[in-house]
C-alpha positions as CSV (number, residue, x, y, z in Angstrom):
1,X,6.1,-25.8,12.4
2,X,5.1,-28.3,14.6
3,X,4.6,-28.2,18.6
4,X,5.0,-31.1,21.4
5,X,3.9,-32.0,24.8
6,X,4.2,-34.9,26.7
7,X,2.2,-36.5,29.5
8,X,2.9,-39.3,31.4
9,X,1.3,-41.0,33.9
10,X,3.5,-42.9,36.3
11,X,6.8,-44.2,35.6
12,X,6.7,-45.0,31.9
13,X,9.5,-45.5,30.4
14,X,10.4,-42.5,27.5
15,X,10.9,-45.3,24.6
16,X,7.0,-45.5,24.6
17,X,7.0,-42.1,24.0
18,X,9.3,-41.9,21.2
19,X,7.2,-45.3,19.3
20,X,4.4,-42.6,19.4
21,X,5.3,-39.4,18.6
22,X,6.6,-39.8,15.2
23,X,3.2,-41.2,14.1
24,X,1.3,-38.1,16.1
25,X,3.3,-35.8,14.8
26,X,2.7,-36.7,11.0
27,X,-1.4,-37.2,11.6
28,X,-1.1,-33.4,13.0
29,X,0.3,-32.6,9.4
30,X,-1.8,-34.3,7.9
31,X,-4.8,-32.7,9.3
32,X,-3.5,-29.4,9.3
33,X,-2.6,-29.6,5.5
34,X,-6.1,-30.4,5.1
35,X,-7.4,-26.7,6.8
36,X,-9.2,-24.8,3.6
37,X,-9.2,-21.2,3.4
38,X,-12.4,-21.8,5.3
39,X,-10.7,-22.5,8.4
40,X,-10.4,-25.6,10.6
41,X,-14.1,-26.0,11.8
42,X,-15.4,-25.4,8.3
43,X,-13.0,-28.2,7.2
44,X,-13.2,-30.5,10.7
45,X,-14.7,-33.4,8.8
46,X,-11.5,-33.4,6.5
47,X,-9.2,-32.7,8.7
48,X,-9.9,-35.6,11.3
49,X,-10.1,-37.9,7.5
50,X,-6.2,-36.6,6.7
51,X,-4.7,-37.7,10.1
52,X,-6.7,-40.5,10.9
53,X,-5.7,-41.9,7.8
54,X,-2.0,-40.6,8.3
55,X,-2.3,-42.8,12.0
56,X,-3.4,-45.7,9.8
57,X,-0.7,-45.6,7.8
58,X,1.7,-45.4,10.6
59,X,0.2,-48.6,12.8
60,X,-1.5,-46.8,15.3
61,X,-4.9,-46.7,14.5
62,X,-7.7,-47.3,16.6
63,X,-7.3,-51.0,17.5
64,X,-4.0,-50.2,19.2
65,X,-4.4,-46.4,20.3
66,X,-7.2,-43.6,21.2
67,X,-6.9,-40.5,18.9
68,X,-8.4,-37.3,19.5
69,X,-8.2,-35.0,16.4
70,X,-9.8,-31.1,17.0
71,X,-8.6,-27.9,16.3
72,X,-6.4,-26.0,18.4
73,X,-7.5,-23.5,20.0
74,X,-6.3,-19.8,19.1
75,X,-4.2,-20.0,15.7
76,X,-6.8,-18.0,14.0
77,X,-8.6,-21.5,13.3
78,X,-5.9,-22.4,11.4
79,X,-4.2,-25.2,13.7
80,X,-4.4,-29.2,14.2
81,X,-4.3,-30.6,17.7
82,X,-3.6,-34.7,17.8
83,X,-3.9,-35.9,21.0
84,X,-2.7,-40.0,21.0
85,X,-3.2,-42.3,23.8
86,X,-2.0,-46.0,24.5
87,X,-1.4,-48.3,27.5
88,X,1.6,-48.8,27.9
89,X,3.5,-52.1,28.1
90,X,5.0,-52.4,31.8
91,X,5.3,-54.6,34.6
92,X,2.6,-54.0,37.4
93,X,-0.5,-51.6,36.8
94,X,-1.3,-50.5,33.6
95,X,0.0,-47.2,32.4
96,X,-1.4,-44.6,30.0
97,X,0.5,-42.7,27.8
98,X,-0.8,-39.6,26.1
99,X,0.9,-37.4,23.4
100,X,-0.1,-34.9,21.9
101,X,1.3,-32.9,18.6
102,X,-0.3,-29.8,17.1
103,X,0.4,-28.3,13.7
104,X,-0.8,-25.6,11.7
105,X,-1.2,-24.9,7.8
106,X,1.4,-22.4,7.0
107,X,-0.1,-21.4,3.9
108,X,-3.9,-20.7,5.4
109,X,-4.4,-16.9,4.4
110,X,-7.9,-15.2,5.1
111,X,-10.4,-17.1,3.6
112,X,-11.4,-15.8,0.5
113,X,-11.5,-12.7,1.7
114,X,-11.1,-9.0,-0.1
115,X,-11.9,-6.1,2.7
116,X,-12.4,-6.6,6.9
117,X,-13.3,-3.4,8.6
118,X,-12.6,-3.9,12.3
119,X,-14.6,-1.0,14.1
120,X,-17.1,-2.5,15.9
121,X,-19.5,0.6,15.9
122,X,-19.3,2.8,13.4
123,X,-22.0,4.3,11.4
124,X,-20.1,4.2,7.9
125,X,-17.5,1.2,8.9
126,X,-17.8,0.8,4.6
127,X,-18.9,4.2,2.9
128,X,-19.9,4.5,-0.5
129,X,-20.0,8.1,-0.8
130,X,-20.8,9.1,-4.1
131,X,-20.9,7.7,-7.4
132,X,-18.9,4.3,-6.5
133,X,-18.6,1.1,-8.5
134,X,-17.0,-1.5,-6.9
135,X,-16.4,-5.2,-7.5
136,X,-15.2,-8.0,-5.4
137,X,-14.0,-11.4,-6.2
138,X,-13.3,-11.9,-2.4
139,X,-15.5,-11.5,0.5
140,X,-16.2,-8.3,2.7
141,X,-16.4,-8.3,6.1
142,X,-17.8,-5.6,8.0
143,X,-17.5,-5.6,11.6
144,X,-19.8,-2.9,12.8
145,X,-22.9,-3.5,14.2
146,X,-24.3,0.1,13.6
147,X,-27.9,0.0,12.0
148,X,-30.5,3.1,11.0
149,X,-31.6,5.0,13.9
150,X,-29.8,3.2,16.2
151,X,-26.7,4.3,17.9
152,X,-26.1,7.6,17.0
153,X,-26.7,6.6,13.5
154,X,-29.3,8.8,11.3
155,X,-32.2,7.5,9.0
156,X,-29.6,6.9,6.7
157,X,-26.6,5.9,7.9
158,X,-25.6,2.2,8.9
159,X,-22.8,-0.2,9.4
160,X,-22.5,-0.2,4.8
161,X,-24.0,3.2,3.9
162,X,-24.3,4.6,0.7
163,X,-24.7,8.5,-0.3
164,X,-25.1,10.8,-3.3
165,X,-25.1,9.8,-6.6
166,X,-25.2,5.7,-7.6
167,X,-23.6,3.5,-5.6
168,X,-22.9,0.0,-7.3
169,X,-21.3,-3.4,-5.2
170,X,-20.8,-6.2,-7.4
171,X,-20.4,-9.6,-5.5
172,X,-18.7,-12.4,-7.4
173,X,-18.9,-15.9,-6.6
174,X,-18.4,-14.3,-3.2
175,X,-20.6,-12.4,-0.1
176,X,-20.8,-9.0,2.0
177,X,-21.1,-10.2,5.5
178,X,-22.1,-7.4,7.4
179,X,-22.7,-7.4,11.7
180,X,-25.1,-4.8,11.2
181,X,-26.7,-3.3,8.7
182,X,-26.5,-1.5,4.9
183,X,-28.6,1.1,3.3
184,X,-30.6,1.2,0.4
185,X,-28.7,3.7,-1.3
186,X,-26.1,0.2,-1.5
187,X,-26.9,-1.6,-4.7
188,X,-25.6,-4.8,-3.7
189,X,-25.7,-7.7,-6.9
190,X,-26.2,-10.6,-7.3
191,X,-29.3,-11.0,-4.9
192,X,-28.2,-12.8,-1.6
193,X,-25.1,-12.0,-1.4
194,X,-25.4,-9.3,1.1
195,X,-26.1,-11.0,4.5
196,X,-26.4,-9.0,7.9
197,X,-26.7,-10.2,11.4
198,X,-23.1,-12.2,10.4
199,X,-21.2,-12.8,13.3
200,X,-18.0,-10.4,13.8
201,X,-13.9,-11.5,12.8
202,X,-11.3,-11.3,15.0
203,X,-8.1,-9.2,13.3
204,X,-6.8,-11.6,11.7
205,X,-3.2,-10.4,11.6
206,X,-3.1,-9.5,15.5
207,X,-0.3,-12.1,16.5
208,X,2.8,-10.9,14.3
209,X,4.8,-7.8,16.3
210,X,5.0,-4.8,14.8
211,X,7.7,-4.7,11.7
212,X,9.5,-2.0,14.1
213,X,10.3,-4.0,16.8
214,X,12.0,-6.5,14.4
215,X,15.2,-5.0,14.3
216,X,16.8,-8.6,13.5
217,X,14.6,-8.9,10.2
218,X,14.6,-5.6,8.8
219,X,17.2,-3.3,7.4
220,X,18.2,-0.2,9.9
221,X,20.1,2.2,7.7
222,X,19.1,5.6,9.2
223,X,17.5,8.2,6.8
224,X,18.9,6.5,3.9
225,X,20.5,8.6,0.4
226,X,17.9,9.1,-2.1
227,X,19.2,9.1,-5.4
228,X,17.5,11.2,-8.5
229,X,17.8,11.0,-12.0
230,X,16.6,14.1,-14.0
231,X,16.8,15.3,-17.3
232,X,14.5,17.8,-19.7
233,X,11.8,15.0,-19.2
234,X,11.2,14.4,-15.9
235,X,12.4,13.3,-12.5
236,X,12.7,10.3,-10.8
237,X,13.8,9.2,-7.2
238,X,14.8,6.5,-5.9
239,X,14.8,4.8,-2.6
240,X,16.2,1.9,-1.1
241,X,15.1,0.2,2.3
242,X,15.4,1.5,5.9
243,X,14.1,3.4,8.6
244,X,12.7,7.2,7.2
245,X,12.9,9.5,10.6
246,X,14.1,12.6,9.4
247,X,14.4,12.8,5.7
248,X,11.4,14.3,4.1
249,X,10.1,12.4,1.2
250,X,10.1,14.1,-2.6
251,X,6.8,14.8,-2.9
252,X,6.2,14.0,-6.8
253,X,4.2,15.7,-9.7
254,X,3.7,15.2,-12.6
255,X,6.0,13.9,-15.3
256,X,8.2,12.5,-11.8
257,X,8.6,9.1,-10.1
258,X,9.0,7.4,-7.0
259,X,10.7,4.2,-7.1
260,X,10.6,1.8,-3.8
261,X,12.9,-0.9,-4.6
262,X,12.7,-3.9,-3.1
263,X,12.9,-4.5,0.7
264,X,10.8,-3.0,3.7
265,X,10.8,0.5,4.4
266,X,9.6,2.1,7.7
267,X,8.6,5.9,8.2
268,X,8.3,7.6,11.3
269,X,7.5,11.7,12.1
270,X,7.7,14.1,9.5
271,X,9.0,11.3,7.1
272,X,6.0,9.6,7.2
273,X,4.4,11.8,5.0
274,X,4.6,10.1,1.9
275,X,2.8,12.1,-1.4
276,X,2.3,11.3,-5.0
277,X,0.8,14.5,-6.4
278,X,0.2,13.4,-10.0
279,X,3.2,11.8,-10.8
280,X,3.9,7.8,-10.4
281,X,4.7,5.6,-7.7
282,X,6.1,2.5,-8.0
283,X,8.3,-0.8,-7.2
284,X,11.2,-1.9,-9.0
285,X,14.0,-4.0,-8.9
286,X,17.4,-2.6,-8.1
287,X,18.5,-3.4,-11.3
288,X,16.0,-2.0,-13.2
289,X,16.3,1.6,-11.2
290,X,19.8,2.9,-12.5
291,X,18.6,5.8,-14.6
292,X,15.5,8.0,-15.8
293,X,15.2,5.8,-19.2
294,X,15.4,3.1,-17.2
295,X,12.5,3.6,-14.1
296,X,10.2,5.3,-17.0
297,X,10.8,2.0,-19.0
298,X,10.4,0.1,-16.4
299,X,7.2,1.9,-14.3
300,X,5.7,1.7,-17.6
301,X,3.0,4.4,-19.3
302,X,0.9,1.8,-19.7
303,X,1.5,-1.8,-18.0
304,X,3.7,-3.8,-20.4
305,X,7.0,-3.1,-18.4
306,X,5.7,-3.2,-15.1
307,X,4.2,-6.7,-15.5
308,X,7.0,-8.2,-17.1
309,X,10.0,-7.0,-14.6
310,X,7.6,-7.4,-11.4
311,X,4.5,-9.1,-11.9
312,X,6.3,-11.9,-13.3
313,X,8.7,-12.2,-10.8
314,X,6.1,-12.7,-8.3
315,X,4.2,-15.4,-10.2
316,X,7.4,-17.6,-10.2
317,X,8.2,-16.5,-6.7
318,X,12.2,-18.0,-7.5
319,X,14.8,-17.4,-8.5
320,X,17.3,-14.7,-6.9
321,X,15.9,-11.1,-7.8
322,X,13.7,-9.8,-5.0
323,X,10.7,-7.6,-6.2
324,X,8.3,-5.5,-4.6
325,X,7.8,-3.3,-1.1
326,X,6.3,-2.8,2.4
327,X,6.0,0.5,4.0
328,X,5.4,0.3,7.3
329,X,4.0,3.6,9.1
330,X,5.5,4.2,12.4
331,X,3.0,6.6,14.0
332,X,2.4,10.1,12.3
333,X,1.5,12.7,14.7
334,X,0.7,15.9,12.6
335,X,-2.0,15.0,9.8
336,X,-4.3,16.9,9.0
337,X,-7.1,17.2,6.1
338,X,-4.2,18.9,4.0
339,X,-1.5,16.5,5.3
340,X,-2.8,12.9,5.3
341,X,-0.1,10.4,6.5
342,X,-0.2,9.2,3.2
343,X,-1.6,10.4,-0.1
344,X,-1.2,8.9,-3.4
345,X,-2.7,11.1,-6.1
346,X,-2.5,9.0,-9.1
347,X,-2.8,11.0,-13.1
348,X,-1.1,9.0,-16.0
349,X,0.5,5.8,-15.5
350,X,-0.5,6.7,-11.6
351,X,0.1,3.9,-9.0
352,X,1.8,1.1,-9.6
353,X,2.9,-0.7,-5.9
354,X,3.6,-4.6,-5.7
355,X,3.9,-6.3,-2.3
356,X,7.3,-8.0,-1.6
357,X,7.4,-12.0,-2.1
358,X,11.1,-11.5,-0.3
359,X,10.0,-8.9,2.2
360,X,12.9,-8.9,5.0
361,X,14.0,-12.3,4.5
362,X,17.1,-13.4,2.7
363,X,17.0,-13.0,-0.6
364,X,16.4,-16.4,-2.3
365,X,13.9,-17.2,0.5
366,X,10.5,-17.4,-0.8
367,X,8.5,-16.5,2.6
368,X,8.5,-14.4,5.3
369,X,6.0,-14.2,8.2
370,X,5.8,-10.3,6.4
371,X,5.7,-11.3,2.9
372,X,2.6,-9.9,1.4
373,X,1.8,-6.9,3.5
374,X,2.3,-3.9,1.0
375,X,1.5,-1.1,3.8
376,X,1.2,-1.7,7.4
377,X,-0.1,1.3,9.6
378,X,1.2,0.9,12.9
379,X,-1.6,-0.4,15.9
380,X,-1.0,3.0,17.3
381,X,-2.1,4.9,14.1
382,X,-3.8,7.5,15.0
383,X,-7.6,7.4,13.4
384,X,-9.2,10.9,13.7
385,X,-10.5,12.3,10.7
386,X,-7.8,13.9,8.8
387,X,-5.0,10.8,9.8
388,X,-6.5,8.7,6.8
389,X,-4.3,7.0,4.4
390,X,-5.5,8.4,0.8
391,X,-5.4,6.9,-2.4
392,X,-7.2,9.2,-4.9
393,X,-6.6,10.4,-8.3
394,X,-7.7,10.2,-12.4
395,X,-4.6,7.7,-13.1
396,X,-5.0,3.7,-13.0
397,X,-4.1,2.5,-9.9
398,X,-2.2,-1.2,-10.0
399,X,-1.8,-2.3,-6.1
400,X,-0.7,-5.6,-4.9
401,X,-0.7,-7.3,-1.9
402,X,-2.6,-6.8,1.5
403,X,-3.3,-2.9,3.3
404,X,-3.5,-3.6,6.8
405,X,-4.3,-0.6,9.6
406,X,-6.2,-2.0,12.4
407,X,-6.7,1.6,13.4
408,X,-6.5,2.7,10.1
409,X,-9.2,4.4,8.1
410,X,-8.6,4.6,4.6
411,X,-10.1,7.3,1.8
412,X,-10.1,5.4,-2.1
413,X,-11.5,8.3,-4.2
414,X,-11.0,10.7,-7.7
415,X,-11.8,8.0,-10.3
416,X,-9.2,5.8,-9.6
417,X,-9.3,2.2,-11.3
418,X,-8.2,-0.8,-9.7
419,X,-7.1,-3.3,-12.3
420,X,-8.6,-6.2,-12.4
421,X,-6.4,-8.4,-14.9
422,X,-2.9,-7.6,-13.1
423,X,-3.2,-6.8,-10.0
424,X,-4.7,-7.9,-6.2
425,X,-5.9,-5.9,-3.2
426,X,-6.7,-7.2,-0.2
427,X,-7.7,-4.5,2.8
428,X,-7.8,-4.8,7.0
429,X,-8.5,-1.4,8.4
430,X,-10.9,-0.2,10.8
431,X,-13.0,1.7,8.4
432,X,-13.0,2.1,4.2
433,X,-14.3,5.1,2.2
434,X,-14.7,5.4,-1.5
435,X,-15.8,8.7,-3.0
436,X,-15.7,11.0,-5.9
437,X,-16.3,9.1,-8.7
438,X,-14.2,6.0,-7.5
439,X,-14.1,2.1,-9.9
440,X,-12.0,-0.4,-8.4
441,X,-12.0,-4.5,-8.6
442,X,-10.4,-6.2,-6.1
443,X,-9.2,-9.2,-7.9
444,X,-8.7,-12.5,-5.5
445,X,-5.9,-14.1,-5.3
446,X,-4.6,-15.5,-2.0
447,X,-0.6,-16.0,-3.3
448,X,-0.8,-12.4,-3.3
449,X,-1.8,-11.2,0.1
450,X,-0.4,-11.8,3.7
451,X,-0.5,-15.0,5.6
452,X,-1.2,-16.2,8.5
453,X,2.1,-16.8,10.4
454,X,3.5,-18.8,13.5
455,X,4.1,-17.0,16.2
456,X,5.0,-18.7,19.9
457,X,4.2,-21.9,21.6
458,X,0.6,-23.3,22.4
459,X,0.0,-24.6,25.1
């Protein structure tokens, strides 16, 4: 998406304008496609290259015109600003022409970049509490600024804190920036690749509204019908896309499924509570949903199904069969220890939840300023202990796409396993836990996770 803005000094006619906006326009592109993961400043030096080249190409270089080439301000350092001047050819004094043109790279996503916690203070923003082994093949980012004895924070608590049993953090290829500080019940490898003192992140995601007030992009059935299948072995129910107010949510055990299929759900008030108490979660495509055989085939015991009817899908990101959910919570009220707003208790084939790559967009269009959020926890969520979302069990837990709860904390505990062959995870909450035995790799791979949209005018 490309911006415009026009100054003129004096009476210049508008043709000189059009002979340079075209050209201004494409070195904007050009730069902006040249924005890494990094960001624009990281990438500055390549950036100014692209569209300097692209101005070049296009007969305005710098023998006939002044180019200023810098990142825009705001964008998330993800946008190009091209600012083109030129005398212009007129009778009497000469007149300047400036244009400018900014752009910014759609496809930009977080850089590298697994976990954010956002709270700027707390004492275990990342908690390792007890017996954890994690892996990351993206970046953390801890916010919090919280070190030992400082703050309301004990001997042994900081902004990364580990406690009880052995805590493990494997880095690859990537680093833990931390604000403040990490204890040293944290075993942090390779060497180096914890850093502290790092400079805090802006939410990365804070431009795009709320899926709720998007009442043009999302579907709106009320409380929609949830069908089951059942026979002598087992349950399953199945949803379909809309706004949950008033239905209460099968809460499922084992030997029973839930099946999201594809499209964006949204959950409000009692509905909100969404619990898997053994059984399995997971998305599916409408087709593949029709019966009991059918959702057990497809959820898979192990992973075969699963990866072939939605995994694959994904990778090809064509074609005209949608795959995958978000579930947007709308603001839950009544949690408590007992009653989480959300509490997936893997056993068995456990959790296996894929991000939409159609999200509420047509189907057959490949993006959507959504596409990639798998669960979005309203700005309003409330964040006392007790309001956590919770993903705990003994199963093997398969989640795709991007967990995003600015206010949001978020429990990962019971010996859950993240997968790291088939599955991403990409988290932006105010504060993580993982307890109680907890293994999870969070596999990298920015196709999977939300992107960075476009969202208004800059000025």
């Amino acid at each position: 998406m490309l911006f415009r803005s026009l100054v003129i000094d004096g009476g210049v006619p508008l043709a000189t304008f059009g002979t340079m906006q075209d050209p201004s326009d494409s070195a904007a592109i050009s730069g902006a496609n040249a924005v890494t993961n990094l960001g624009c400043q990281a990438s500055i030096a390549a950036v100014q290259s692209a569209a300097q080249a692209s101005l070049d190409r296009n007969n305005w270089g710098s023998s006939r015109a002044t180019a200023s080439i810098m990142c825009a301000d705001g964008w998330n350092d993800r946008a190009v600003k091209v600012r083109l001047s030129a005398e212009a050819g007129v009778i009497g004094p000469q007149q300047t022409i400036v244009v400018d043109s900014t752009a910014i790279n759609t496809s930009a996503r977080i850089g590298n970049t697994s976990v954010i916690t956002l709270d700027s203070s707390n004492c275990r923003s990342l908690y390792l509490n007890g017996t954890v082994n994690l892996t990351f093949n993206g970046g953390v980012q801890v916010d919090s600024s919280a070190v030992s004895k400082t703050g309301g924070c004990t001997t042994n608590q900081a902004a990364v804190t580990g406690k009880g049993g052995s805590n493990y953090v494997t880095m690859n290829g990537a680093l833990m920036r931390i604000v403040g500080g990490v204890t040293t019940a944290v075993n942090a490898t390779p060497a180096g690749s914890v850093v502290t003192g790092a400079a805090p992140v802006p939410d990365p995601f804070v431009a795009p509204p709320e899926p709720s007030a998007q009442p043009g992009l999302f579907p709106q059935t009320a409380d929609p019908v949830i069908t089951t299948y059942t026979s002598a072995s087992g349950t399953a129910y199945v949803l379909t896309p809309g706004i949950y107010r008033t239905r209460v949510i099968p809460q499922v055990n084992s030997g029973t499924y839930l099946v999201f299929t594809p499209g964006v759900y949204q959950f409000f008030g009692e509905a909100e509570a969404v619990k898997n108490s053994g059984g399995t979660f997971c998305t599916l495509p409408s087709s593949s949903a029709t019966s009991l055989a059918a959702v057990v085939a497809g959820c898979g015991s192990g992973t075969t199904a699963w990866e072939g009817v939605c995994a694959t899908l994904a990778a090809q990101r064509q074609g005209a069969t949608p795959c995958g959910a978000m579930l947007f919570f709308g603001g839950f009220t009544t949690c408590t220890a007992t009653n989480p707003a959300i509490m997936l208790n893997a056993s068995g084939t456990g959790i296996n939840l894929m991000r939409p790559f159609y999200s509420g967009a047509a189907v057959g269009s490949a993006i959507s300023p959504y596409d990639g959020f798998l669960f979005w926890f309203s700005r309003n969520h409330p964040a006392p202990k007790g309001c956590e979302a919770d993903i705990h069990g003994g199963g093997t837990s398969r989640i795709s796409g991007t967990i995003y709860g600015p206010t949001a904390n978020v429990v990962m505990d019971g010996g859950g396993s993240g997968d790291s062959g088939n599955a991403t995870l990409q988290m932006v909450v105010q504060n993580l836990e993982f307890k109680g035995g907890s293994t999870f790799t969070f596999q990298y791979d920015g196709r999977e996770f939300a992107m960075l949209g476009l969202y208004g005018l800059i000025e």
